[in-house]
N, C-alpha and C positions, 0 to 999 in steps of 0.2 A: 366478513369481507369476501369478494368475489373473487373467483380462480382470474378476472378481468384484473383488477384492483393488483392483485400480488402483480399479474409478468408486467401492470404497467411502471410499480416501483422496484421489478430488478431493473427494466430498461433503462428509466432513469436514474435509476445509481450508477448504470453501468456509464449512460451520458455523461451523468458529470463527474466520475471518475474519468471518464477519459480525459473530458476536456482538463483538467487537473494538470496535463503536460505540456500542454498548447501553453497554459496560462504560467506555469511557473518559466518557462520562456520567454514569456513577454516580460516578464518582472524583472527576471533576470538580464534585462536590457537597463534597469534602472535603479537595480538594485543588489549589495554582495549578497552572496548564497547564504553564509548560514543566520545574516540577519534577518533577509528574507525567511527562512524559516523562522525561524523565533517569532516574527512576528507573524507569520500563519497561524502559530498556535497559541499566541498570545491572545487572537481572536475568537479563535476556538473554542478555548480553557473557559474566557468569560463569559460567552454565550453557552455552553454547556453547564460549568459550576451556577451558574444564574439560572435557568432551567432547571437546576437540580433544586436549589435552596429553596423553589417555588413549590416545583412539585413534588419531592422527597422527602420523609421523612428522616432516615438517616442515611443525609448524605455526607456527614463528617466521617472521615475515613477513621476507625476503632479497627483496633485485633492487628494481630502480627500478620495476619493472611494479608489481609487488604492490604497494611503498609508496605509489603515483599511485593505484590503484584503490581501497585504503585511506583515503587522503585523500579523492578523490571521493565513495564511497560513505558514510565519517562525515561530510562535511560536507555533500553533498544529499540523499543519499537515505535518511540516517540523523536529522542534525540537521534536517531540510527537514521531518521527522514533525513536528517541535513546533507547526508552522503548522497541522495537523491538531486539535490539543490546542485552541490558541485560538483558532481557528474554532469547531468544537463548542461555547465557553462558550455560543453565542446560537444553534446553528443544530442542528434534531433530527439524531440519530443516523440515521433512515433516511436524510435528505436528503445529510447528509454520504456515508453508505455510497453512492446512485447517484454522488454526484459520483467516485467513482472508478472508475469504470466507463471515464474518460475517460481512465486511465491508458494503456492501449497503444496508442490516437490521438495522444496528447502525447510517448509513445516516438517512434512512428513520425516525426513531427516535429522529435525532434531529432538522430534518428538522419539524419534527410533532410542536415542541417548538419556536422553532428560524423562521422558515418562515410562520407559520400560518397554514402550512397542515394539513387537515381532514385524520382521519384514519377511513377506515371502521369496522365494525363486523371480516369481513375474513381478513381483515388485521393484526389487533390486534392480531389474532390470530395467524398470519402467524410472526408477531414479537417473541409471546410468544416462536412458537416452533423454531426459530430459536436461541434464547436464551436456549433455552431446549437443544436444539443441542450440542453449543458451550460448555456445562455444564458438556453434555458428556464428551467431548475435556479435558476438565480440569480435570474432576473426581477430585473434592475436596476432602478432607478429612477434617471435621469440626473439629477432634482433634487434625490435626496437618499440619494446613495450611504451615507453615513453613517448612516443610518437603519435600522429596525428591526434584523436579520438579514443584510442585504444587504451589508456588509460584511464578516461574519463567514464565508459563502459567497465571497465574494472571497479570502478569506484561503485557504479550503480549494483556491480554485483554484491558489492557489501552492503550495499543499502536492501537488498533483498534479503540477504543470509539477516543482518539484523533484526531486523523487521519483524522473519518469521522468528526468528530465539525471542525475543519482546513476545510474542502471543502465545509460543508454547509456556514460558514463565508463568504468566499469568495462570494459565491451566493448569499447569503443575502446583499452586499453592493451594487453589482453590480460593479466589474469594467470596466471603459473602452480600458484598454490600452491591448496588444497582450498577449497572454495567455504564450508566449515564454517568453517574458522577469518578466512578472507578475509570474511564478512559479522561475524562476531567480532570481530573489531579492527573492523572497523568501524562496528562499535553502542559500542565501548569511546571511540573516539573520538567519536562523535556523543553519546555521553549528556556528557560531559569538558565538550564545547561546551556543550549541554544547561543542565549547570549552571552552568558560566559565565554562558551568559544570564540566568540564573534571578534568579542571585546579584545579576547587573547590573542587575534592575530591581528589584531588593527583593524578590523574593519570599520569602515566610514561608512555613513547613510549617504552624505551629500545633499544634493539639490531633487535629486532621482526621487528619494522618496513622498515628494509633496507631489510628483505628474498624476495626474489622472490616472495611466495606465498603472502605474505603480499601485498605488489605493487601489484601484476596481481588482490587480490580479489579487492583491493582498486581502482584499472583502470576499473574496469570491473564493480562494483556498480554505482562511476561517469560517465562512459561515456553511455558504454551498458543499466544498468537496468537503470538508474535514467534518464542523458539528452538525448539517442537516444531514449529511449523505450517511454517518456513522448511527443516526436513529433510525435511519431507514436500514442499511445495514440490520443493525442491530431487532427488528421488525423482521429479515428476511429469513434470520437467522431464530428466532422465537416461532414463525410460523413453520418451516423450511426445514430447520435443520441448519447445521454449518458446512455440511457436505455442498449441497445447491445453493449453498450464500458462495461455496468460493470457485461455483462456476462464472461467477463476476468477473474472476480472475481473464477469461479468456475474453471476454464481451470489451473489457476496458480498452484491450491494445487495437482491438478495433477501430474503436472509435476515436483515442490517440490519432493512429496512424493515419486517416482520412483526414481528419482535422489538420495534423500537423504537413501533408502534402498538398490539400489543397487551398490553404487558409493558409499558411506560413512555406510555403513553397522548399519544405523537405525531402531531400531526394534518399531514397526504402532501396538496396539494392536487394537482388533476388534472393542472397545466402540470408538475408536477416528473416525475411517472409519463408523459405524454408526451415530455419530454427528453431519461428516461432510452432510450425509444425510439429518439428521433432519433440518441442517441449508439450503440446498438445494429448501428443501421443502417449509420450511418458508419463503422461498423469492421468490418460486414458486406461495402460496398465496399470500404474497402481492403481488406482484406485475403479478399478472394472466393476468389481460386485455392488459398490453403492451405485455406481453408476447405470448396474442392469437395475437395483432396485428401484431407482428414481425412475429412470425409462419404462418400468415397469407401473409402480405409481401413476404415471403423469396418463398410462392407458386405461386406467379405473376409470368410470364415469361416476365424476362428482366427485374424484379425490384431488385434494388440496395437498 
């Protein structure tokens, strides 16, 4: 494959992750949040598990590893999405998209716990400001957390913190079976939960779920952003490394935020596009030395 070929599939993962926020907003016009999720990944599940049973030999999940990594990743980083779903009712899709930007800060975080990592001095610090960032992001109000949006931004911040504990889990078991069908079972089981919840608080589908809009955002989470972007993903990360798979992280809110202002007419105040700075920054710190190595890498001629 050509150095051409890779930056044109991070772009496009980066694309249609963005648009991932745009779209669950429009859905969210027609449909409740955590069914809406369930059924993103009910699309997902069967277009990957179906993928797998073709081309996999052993894509039945065996061994105590893969079943733990299964578990973890359906139930944080899979069911932990639906916090995303009802955050969005109240908060624009760009602002949601920066807030994930905080995702490999909040890794790094729980990997510090969960896998034994050492943090350095500029590290620590590179966490603090990128929490400093994300704070921006929210702009709480300590009298009236309940208020406007500012809840609903709280909510998406747990949809981040889970998100990342779901992938360090994984890490931390070690599975061995194919990362195709291992994220597979594990959307099968997160959407399972999904609608459990759904169920549990009454949610109705209604009439919303037959519109157009509703199906095309709902086809277009499970196939586009969830099971074709996670092969690519998963491609960027086999060539790459995971380090420069989760410079995605910063390309997404991107393309969110443009999307969501000039296509859904979201209004971005200045604290949120500074935050998304600060949180930049802070993951510029920590993570500095992969980041000379890459930069350093990318000045080779002819290295990939």
């Amino acid at each position: 494959m050509t150095r051409w070929f890779d930056a044109s599939m991070f772009g496009a993962l980066s694309v249609v992750w963005g648009l991932t926020f745009p779209a669950i907003s429009v859905g969210l016009e027609f449909l409740p949040p955590l069914l809406f999720a369930a059924l993103r990944y009910d699309v997902a599940a069967a277009v990957l598990l179906g993928y797998a049973a073709v081309r996999t030999d052993e894509w039945v999940p065996a061994g105590r590893n893969n079943q733990f990594a299964i578990l973890g990743g359906g139930l944080f980083l899979i069911a932990g999405t639906g916090l995303l779903f009802i955050g969005q009712q109240t908060v624009p899709s760009g602002i949601a998209g920066i807030m994930q930007a905080l995702m490999p800060i909040a890794t790094a975080a729980w990997a510090l716990f969960l896998l034994g990592e050492h943090l350095t001095v500029r590290g620590a610090i590179g966490v603090g400001i990128g929490f400093l960032g994300i704070a921006l992001v929210v702009q709480p109000d300590p009298n009236n957390l309940l208020g406007g949006d500012t809840l609903g931004r709280l909510i998406i911040v747990g949809q981040v913190i889970s998100v990342a504990l779901g992938g360090v889990i994984i890490q931390r078991v070690v599975p061995s079976m194919d990362r195709v069908p291992l994220i597979g079972w594990s959307m099968l089981l997160g959407a399972i939960i999904l609608h459990g919840l759904s169920l549990g608080v009454g949610e109705l589908p209604g009439g919303g779920l037959t519109t157009p809009a509703a199906i095309g955002a709902i086809l277009y989470l499970g196939v586009f952003a969830t099971a074709i972007a996670y092969y690519i993903y998963f491609y960027i990360i086999e060539v790459h490394g995971a380090f420069q798979a989760s410079l995605i992280a910063y390309l997404v809110p991107v393309v969110a935020t443009i999307v969501g202002v000039f296509a859904l007419g979201e209004s971005i105040n200045w604290l949120s596009y500074a935050g998304f700075g600060f949180v930049a920054a802070g993951f510029a710190l920590l993570k500095r030395r992969a980041l000379a190595a890459a930069i350093g890498d990318a000045s080779i001629p002819g290295h990939r």
